[in-house]
VMD Tcl script that draws the C-alpha trace (Angstrom):
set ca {
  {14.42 -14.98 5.95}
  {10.81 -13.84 7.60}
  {9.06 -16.01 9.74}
  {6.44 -17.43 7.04}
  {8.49 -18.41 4.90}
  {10.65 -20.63 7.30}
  {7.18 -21.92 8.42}
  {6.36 -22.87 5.01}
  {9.59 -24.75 4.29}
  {9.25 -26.97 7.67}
  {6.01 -27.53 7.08}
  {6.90 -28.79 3.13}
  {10.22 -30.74 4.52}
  {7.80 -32.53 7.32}
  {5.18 -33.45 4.85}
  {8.02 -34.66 2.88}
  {9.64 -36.58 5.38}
  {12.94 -35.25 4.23}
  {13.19 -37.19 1.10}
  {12.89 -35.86 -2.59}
  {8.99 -35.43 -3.81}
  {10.12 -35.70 -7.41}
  {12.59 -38.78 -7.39}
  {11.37 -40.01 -4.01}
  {15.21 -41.65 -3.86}
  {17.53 -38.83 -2.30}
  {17.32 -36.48 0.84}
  {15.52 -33.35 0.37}
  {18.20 -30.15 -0.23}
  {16.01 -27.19 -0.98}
  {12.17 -26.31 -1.52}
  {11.27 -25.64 -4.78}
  {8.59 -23.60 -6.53}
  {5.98 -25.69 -8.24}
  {4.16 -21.94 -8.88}
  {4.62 -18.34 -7.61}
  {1.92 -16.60 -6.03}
  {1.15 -13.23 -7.50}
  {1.82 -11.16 -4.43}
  {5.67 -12.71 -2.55}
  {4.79 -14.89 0.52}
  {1.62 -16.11 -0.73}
  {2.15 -18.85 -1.63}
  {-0.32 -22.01 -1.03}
  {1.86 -25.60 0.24}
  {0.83 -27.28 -2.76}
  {2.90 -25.10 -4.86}
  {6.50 -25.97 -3.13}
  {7.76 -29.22 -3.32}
  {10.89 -30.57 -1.38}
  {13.97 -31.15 -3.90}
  {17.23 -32.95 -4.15}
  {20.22 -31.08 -5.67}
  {20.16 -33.07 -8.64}
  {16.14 -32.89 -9.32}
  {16.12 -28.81 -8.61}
  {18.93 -29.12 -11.09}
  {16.74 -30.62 -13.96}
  {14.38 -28.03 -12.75}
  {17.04 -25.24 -13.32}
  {19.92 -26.51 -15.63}
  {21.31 -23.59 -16.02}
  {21.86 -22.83 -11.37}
  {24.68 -24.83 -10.01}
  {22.75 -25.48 -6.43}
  {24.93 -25.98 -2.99}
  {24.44 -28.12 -0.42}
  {23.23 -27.64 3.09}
  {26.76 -27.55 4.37}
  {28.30 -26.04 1.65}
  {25.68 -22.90 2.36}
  {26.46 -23.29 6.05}
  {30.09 -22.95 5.31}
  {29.95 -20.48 2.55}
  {27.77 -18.18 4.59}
  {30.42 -18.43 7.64}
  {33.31 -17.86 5.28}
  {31.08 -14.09 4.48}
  {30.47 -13.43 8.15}
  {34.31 -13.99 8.86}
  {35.50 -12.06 6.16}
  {32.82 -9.02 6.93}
  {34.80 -9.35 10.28}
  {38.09 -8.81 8.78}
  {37.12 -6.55 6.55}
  {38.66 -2.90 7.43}
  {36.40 -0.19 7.22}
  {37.71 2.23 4.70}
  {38.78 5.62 5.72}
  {39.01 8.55 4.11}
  {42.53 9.23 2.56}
  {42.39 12.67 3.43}
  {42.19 12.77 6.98}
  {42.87 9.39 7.85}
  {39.52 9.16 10.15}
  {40.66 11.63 12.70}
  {38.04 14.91 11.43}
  {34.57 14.06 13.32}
  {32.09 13.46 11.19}
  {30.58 16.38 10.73}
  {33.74 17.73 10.18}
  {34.73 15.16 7.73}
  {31.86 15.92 5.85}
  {32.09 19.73 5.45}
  {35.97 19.49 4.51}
  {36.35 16.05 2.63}
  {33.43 15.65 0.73}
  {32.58 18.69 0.49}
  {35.63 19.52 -1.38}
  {36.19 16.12 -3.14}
  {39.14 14.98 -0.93}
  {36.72 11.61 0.76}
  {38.59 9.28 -1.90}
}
mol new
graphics top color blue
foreach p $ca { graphics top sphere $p radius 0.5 }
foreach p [lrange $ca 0 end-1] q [lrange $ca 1 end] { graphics top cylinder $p $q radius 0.2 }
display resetview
């Protein structure tokens, strides 16, 4: 997320004081585009409004929306499993060939699989 942006959403949670600006009953969730500027990261305050999950809902019937701790958590379950993750390595040489080796034999031929 740039800088700007993040700006833009404290500024619109501040003015909001954390609570819904369309029910004015719930805490805030996400900010929500009223309008889209023409050129990305334009866009004027007035334009975003602070939403609850079920408000940016109506907004967006068709979006199931997550929490703030359900996108903290989901976004640590991704960094754990890119972790885990094995890098794959060519079935041909198993890794060993240095790269520009592995390159000139593997691919070259069509072994990299």
């Amino acid at each position: 997320m740039n800088e700007a942006w993040a700006e833009k959403k404290r500024l619109v949670w501040k003015r909001a004081s954390g609570i819904c600006e369309k029910c004015k009953a719930k805490p805030g969730a996400h900010v929500h585009h009223l309008r889209y500027a023409q050129r990305r990261g334009h866009e004027k305050l007035e334009w975003l409004q602070l939403v609850c999950l079920e408000c940016h809902g109506a907004y967006h019937p068709h979006h199931t929306f997550l929490t703030l701790e359900q996108q903290r958590v989901r976004a640590q379950q991704k960094a754990a499993k890119r972790r885990t993750t094995p890098t794959p390595v060519c079935r041909h040489c198993g890794g060993t060939y240095p790269k520009a080796k592995h390159k000139s034999v593997c691919v070259a031929f069509g072994l990299h699989r």
